[in-house]
C-alpha positions as CSV (number, residue, x, y, z in Angstrom):
1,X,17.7,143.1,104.0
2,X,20.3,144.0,107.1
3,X,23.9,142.5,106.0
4,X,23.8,140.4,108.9
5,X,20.4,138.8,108.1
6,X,19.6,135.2,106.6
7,X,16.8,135.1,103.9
8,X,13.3,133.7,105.1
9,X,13.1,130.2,103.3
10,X,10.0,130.4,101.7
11,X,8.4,127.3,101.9
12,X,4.8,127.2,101.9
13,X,3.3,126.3,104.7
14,X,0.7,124.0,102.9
15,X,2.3,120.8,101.7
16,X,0.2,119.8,99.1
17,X,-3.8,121.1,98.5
18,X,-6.6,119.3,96.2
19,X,-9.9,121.3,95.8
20,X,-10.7,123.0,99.6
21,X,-8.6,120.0,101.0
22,X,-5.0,121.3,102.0
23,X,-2.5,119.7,104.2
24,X,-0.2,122.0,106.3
25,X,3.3,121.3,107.5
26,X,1.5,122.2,110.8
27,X,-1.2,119.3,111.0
28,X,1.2,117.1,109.3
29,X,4.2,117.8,112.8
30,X,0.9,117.1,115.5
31,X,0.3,113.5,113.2
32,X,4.2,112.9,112.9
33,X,4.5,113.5,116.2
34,X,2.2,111.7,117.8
35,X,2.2,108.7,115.2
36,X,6.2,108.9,116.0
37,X,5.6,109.0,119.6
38,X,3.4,105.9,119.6
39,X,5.6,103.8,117.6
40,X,8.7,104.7,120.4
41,X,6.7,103.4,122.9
42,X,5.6,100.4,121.5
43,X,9.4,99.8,121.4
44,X,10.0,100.8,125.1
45,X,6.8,98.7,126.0
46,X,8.4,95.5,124.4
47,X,11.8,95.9,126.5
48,X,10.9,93.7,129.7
49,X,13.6,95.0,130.9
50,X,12.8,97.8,131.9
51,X,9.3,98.0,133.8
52,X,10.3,95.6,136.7
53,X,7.8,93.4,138.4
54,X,4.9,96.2,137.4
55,X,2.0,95.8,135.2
56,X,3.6,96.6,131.2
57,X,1.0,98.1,128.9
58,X,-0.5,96.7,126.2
59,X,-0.5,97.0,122.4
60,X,-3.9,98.0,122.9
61,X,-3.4,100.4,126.1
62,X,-0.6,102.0,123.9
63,X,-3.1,102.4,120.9
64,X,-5.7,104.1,123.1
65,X,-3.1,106.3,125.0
66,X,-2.8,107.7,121.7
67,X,-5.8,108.6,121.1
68,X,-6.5,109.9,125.1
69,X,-3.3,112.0,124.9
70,X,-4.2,113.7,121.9
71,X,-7.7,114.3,122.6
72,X,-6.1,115.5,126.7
73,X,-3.5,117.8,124.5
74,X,-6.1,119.5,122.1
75,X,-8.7,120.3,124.9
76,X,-6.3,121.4,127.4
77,X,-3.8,122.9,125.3
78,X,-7.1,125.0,123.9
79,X,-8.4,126.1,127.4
80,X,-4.7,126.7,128.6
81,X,-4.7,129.5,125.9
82,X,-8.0,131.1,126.8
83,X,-7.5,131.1,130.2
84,X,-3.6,132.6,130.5
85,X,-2.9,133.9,127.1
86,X,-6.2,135.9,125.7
87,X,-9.0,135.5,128.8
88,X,-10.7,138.9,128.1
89,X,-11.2,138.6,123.7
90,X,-12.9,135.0,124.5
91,X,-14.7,136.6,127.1
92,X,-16.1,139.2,124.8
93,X,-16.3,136.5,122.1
94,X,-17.1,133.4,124.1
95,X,-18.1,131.3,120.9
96,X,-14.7,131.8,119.3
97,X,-13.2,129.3,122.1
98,X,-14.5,126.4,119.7
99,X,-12.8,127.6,117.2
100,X,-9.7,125.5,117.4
101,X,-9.3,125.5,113.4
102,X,-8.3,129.4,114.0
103,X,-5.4,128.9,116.0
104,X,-4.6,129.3,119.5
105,X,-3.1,126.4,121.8
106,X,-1.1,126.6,125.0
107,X,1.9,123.6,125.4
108,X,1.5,124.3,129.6
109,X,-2.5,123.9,129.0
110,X,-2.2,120.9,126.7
111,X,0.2,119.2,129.4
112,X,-2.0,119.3,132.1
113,X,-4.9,118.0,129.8
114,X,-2.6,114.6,128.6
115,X,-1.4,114.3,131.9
116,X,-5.3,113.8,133.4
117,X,-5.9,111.8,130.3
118,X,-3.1,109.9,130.8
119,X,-3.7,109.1,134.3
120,X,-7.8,108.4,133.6
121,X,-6.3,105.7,131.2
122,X,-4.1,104.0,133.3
123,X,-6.8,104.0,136.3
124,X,-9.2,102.1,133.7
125,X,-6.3,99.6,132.6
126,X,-4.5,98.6,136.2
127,X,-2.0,100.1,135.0
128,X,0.6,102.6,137.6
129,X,-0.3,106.1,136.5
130,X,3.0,107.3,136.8
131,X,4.9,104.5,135.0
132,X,2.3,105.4,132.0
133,X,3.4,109.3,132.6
134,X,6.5,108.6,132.4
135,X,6.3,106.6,128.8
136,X,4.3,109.3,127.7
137,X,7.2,112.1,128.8
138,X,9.8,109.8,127.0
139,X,8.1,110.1,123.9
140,X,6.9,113.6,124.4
141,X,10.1,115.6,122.9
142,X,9.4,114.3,119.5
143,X,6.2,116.0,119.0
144,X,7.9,119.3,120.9
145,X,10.7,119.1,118.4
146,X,8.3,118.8,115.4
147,X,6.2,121.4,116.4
148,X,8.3,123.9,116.7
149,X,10.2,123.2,113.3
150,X,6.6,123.3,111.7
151,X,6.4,127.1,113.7
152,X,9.5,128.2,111.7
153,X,8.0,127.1,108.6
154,X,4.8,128.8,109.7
155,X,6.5,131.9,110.2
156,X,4.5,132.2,113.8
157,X,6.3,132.6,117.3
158,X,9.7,134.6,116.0
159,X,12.3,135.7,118.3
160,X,13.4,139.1,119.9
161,X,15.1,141.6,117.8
162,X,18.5,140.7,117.3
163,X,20.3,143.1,114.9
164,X,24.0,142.3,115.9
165,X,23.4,138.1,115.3
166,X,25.0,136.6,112.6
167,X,22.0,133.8,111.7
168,X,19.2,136.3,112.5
169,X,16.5,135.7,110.4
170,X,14.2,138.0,108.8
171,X,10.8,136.9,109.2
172,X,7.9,137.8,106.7
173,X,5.4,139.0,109.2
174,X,8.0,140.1,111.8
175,X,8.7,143.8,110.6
176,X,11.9,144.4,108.1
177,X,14.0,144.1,112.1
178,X,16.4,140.5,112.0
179,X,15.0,138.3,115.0
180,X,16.4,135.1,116.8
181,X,15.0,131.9,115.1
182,X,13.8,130.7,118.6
183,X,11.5,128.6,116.9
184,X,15.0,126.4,116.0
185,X,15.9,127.1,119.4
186,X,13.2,125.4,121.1
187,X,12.9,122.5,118.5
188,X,16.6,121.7,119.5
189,X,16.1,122.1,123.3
190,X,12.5,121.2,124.1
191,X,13.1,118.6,121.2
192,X,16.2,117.0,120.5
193,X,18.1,117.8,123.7
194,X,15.3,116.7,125.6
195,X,14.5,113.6,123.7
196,X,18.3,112.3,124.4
197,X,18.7,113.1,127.9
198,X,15.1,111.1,128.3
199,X,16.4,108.4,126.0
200,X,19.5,107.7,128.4
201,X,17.8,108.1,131.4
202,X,15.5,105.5,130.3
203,X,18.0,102.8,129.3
204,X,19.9,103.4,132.4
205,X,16.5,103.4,135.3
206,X,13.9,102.4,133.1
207,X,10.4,103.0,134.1
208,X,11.2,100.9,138.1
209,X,10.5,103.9,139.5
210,X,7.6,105.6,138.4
211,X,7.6,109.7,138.0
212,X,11.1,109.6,137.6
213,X,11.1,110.0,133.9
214,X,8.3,112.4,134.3
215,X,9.9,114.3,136.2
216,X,13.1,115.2,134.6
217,X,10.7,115.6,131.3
218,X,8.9,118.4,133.4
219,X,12.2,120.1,135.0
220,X,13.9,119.8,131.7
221,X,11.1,121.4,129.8
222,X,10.8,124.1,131.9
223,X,14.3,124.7,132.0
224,X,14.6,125.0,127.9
225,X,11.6,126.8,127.5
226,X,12.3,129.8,130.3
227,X,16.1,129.7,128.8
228,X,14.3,129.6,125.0
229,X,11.9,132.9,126.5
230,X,14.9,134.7,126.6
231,X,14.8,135.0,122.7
232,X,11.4,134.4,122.0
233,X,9.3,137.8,121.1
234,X,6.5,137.6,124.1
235,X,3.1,137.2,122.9
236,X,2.0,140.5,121.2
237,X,-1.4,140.7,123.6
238,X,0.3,140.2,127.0
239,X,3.7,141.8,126.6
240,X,6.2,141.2,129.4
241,X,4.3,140.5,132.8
242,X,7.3,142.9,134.3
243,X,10.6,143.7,133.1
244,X,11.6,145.6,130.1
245,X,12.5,143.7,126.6
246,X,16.0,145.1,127.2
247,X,16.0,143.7,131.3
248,X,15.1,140.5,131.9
249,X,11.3,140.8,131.5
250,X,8.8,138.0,132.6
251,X,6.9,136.2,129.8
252,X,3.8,134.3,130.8
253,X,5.8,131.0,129.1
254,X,8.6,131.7,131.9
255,X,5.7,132.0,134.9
256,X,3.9,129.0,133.9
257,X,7.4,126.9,133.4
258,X,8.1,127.6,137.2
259,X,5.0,125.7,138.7
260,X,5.5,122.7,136.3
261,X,9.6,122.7,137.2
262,X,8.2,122.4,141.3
263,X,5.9,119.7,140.0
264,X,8.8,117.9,138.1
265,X,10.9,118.1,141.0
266,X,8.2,116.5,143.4
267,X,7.8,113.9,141.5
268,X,11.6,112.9,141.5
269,X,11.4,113.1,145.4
270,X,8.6,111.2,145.4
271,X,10.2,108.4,143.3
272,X,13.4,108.5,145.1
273,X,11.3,107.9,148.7
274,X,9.9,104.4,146.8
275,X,11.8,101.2,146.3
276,X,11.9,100.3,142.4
277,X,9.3,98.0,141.3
């Protein structure tokens, strides 16, 4: 191992198996995560304070966004993938789209797919669309943090070479080369840093003005993950769109990032053109 390299920590990436039945640090950050998300917004739901004269959801609306979001996240994330990230195998293959269990999900793609759930929801219940976005972008980082921890446990989604970098890390299926740990990167921006920022945004505006929160969640995503891109090994079947791995190269992660920072934005103006509710 390169004298500059820290040891893989081998943890297995199932948690615990009995018989054909395993449960994988994987499956178990999607069910923290959204479990984790749903209790935080029962407590942002029960602050009066902060929704103004508008239409608060529910326990019951809360209980079903769960359940809309994550089936919005699994089908969009799924046809985000085959449509920007591997088009021409599922092409060939078209029966292999189904095949969730196998792996395969795009974050951009599973975005798009809660936000139209969210919004089909919130239609049904009289509830603002926006003001339900933007509970469901509060919340969001807590998954995005998970996620990618249960990627570094996986092993999946390493970093760029980095031979030079004192907390490289050398990954099992990654070559013998040290790589970023991007995966820690991402947890800590698209996660953690995210999550906070959202957090005190909240307590200071509060959901009055709806797409606010949404919006900052969208420009501040995009911003961590292009910045995260930087360090992250592009996807071994697209390569750079341009650029070189020693320039700065476009990843597909960066390209789709730069339509849903315009969106985030748009949002924000929108809000800002409104009175608070």
């Amino acid at each position: 191992m390169p004298a500059l390299a820290i040891p893989f920590p081998q943890i297995d990436p199932i948690l615990f198996q009995i018989g054909p039945f395993a449960i994988r640090w994987y499956a178990l950050a999607y069910v923290a995560g959204l479990i984790g998300g749903w209790l935080y917004a029962r407590r942002l739901a029960a602050r009066v304070d902060l929704w103004g004269n508008q239409k608060i959801p529910a326990q019951t609306d809360l209980d079903d966004l769960l359940v809309w979001a994550a089936i919005g996240v699994v089908l969009g994330g799924r046809l985000g993938y085959v449509l920007f990230y591997n088009l021409e195998s599922y092409l060939a293959r078209p029966a292999e789209i189904l095949a969730v269990w196998r792996g395969g999900m795009s974050f951009h793609g599973g975005l798009v797919g809660a936000g139209v759930a969210v919004a089909l929801l919130a239609r049904r219940r009289g509830i603002n669309p926006l003001a339900l976005m933007d509970l469901a972008a509060a919340v969001a980082p807590i998954g995005l943090g998970l996620g990618r921890l249960a990627n570094f446990i996986n092993g999946e989604l390493w970093g760029r070479p980095a031979p030079d970098f004192p907390f490289a890390v050398v990954f099992p299926n990654g070559g013998p080369v040290p790589r970023h740990p991007s995966q820690i990167y991402e947890a800590a921006t698209e996660g953690l840093l995210l999550f906070v920022l959202l957090a005190v945004l909240v307590n200071r505006v509060g959901f009055r003005r709806p797409g606010t929160i949404a919006g900052v969640f969208a420009i501040g995503y995009a911003a961590a993950r292009i910045g995260c891109e930087f360090f992250r090994e592009p996807d071994p079947q697209l390569g750079f769109l341009f650029g070189t791995e020693t320039g700065f190269g476009l990843t597909m992660g960066m390209l789709l990032s730069l339509p849903l920072a315009a969106a985030g934005l748009a949002l924000i103006l929108n809000a800002r053109q409104r009175p608070a509710v």
